[in-house]
N, C-alpha and C positions, 0 to 999 in steps of 0.2 A: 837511403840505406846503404848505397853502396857511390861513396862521394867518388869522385875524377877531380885529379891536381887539374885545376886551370892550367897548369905551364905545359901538359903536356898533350894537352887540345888546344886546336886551331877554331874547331867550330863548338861554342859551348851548347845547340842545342840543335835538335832531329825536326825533319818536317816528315810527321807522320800522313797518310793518303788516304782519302774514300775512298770511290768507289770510282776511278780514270774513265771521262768520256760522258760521265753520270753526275759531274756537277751540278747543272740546272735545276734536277729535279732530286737532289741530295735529302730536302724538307720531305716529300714524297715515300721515300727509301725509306726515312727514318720510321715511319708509322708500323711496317710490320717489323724491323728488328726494335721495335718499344715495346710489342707486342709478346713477341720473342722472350725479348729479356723479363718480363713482370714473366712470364708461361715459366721459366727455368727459378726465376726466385720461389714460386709458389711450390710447383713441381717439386723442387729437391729440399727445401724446408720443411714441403709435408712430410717427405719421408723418411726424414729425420728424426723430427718431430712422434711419428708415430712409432719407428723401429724404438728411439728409446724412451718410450711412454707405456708401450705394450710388450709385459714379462714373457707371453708367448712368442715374443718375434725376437725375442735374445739369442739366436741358433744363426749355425758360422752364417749359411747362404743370404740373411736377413742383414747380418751386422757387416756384410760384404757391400751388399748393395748400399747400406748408410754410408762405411766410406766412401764409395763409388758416388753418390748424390753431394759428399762434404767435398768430395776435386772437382765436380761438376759445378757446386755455388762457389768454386774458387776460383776456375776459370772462366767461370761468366764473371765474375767481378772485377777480374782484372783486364782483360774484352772488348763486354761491352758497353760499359760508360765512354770508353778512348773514343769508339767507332760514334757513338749518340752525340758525343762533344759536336766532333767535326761533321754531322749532317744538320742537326741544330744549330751551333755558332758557327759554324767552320776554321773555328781554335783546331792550327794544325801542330801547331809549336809546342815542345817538350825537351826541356833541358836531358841534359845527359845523366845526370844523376836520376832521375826520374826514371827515365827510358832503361836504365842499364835494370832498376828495380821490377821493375813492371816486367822486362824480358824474364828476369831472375824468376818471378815467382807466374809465369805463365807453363814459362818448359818443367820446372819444378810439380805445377797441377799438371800438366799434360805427362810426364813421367811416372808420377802418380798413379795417374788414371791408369796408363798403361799396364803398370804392377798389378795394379786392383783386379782389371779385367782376366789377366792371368791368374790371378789370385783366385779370381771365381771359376775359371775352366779347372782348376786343381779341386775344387770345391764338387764341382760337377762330377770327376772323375771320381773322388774319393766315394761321394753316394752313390755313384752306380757301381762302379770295382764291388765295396767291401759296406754294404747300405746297414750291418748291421755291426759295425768300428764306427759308424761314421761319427756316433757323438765323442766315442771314447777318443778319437784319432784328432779330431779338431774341439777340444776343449776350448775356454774362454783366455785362459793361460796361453797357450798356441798359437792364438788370434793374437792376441797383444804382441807376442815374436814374431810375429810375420809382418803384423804391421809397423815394428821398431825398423823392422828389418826392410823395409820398403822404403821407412824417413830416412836410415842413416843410408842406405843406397843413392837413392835421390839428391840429399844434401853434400853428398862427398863429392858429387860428379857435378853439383851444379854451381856448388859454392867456387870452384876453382876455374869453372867457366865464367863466373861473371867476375872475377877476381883480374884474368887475366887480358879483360879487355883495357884494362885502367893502363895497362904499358901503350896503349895507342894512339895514336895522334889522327886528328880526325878530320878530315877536309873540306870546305868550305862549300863543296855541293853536298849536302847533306839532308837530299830528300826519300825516305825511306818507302818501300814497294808495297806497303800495308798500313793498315787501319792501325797498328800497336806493332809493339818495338818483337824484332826477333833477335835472334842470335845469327843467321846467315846474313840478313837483311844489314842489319850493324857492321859485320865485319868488312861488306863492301863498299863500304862510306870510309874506309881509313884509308891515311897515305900511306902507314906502317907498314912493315912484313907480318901478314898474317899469318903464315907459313903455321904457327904454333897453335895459334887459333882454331884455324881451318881444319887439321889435323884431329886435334883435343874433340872440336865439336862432331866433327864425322865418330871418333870412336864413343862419344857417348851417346848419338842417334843410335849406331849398332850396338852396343850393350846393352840397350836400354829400352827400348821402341822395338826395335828390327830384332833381339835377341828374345822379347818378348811374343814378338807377331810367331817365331819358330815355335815356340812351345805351345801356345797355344793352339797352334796348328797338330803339334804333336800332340797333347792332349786328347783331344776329336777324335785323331786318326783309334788310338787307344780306346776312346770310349766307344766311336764305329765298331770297332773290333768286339767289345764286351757284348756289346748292343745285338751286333747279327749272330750272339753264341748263345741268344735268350731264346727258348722254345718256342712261347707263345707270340702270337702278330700281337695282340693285344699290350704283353709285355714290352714289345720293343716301341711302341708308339708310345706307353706310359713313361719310358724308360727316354725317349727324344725327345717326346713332350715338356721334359722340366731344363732341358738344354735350350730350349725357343730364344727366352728373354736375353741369356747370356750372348747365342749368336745373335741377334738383332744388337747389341752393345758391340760386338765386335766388329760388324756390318760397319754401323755406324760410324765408329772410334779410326779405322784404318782404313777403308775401303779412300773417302778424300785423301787423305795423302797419301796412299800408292798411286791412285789415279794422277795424282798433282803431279807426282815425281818421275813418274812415266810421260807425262806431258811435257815436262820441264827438260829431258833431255831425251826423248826417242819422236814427240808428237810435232805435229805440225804447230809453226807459226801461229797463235793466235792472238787476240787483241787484249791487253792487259787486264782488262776487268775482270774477263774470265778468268784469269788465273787467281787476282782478287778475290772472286766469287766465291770458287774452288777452298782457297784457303782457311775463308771464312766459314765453310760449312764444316772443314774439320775443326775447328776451335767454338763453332758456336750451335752447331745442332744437335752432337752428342747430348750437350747439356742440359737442350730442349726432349730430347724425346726420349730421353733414358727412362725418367720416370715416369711418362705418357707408356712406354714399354710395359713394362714393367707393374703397372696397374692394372694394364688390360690385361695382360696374360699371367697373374698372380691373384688367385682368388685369396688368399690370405691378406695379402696387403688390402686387394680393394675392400674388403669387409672391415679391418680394423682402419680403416682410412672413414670410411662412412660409422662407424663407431663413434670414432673421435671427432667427428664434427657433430653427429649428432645429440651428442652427452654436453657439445657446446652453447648448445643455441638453448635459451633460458626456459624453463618449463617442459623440457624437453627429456630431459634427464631421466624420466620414467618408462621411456619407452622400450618395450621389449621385441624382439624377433622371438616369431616360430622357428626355428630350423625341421 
């Protein structure tokens, strides 16, 4: 997708990395991220699958979470096959073209994600604020602009990142600090001056990521606010009650890479894998337990979830609940 002149690379391809120190028992490792990975296909397919199969779950907070499960089977797809290569074969090797694609469309899901999660805490706010605008204010119309409005953010800021690595010349130690290709990770394998690079990527982590973790933090503080101006105890548990799912996403999604990032330049020395580890749990367990989340503490989902499997299975189609 995104070709590199030969003439202006030295090393035509990346040696991507397991798991440092954890070679031996690499065959080992792989069984629960196989596990992992089938748990994140199934997970965010079903909820897919059933948000647009089911006319009652056509409503913003439902068709949020679908996006949010379609960046989630995106960024497992592009992940976790790299990481299962190299613990099954130990295939470390990936040309540059490859690599520069694979980065392109990981920070892209992960941006994504980002927007979305935002997107749901605005979601959150909008039903507790003003509960009876809420359909008129997030029409199906409304949805579709915010979600254009999320694609062309994302692709303005990433297409010109991955555009301007192709100016780089790239040197012949070229073995990368992770399982799949990054955008930091790339930049420190060049003889070039990154100067532009380095820059460019710092300002769309903060516009994008780090301007989204603010708001959503502002959102809370806002909704806190609504929350303790509700008379009854009962109301205000009902009223934090439907925020659960959303903060467990947000737990999830950011808590690894603050911690990485604070590691990485305030913590002590520690042995590479860790940071390894760290990395991987931000890219690879959102994905995992979004819709694990999200099941358990969504009675709506888990009933039409057991709905649709069970109208599946042959002779079965007759069956009815009491409610």
């Amino acid at each position: 997708m995104f070709p590199v002149n030969s003439t202006s690379s030295l090393s035509s391809t990346f040696l991507v990395t397991g798991i440092p120190g954890l070679e031996a028992i690499h065959i080992w490792i792989s069984v629960p991220f196989t596990v992992l990975f089938f748990l994140t296909l199934m997970g965010n397919v079903t909820i897919i699958m059933v948000v647009w199969k089911e006319p009652t779950l056509h409503v913003p907070m439902y068709i949020f979470l679908a996006m949010l499960a379609s960046s989630d089977l995106g960024l497992s797809l592009f992940t976790f096959p790299t990481m299962l290569r190299i613990f099954w074969q130990n295939v470390r090797e990936v040309n540059v073209s490859a690599c520069f694609t694979q980065m392109f469309f990981i920070h892209t899901f992960q941006i994504f994600e980002s927007a979305i999660i935002l997107t749901m805490a605005f979601d959150r706010y909008v039903a507790i604020s003003r509960p009876l605008y809420y359909s008129s204010m997030l029409t199906n119309s409304v949805i579709a602009r915010i979600g254009l409005a999320i694609l062309v953010r994302t692709l303005a800021l990433q297409v010109p990142l991955t555009v301007l690595l192709r100016r780089l010349c790239f040197c012949p130690s070229n073995e990368l600090s992770h399982s799949y290709c990054l955008h930091p990770d790339i930049i420190k394998l060049s003889c070039s001056n990154i100067r532009i690079n380095s820059i460019f990527g710092l300002f769309v982590a903060l516009s994008t990521v780090g301007l989204d973790f603010l708001l959503i933090l502002l959102s809370y503080v806002l909704i806190l606010k609504i929350v303790l101006s509700i008379a009854s105890h009962g109301g205000r548990l009902k009223a934090l009650n439907t925020c659960v799912s959303h903060l467990c996403a947000v737990v999830l999604f950011f808590t690894p890479m603050i911690c990485l990032s604070v590691l990485h330049r305030f913590g002590p020395k520690l042995p590479s894998h860790i940071y390894v580890l760290m990395a991987n749990m931000h890219f690879l367990i959102p994905p995992v337990m979004n819709p694990i989340v999200y099941v358990v503490q969504t009675k709506q989902i888990r009933d039409k979830i057991l709905k649709f499997f069970v109208q599946k299975i042959p002779g079965e189609s007759k069956i009815s609940f009491i409610s």
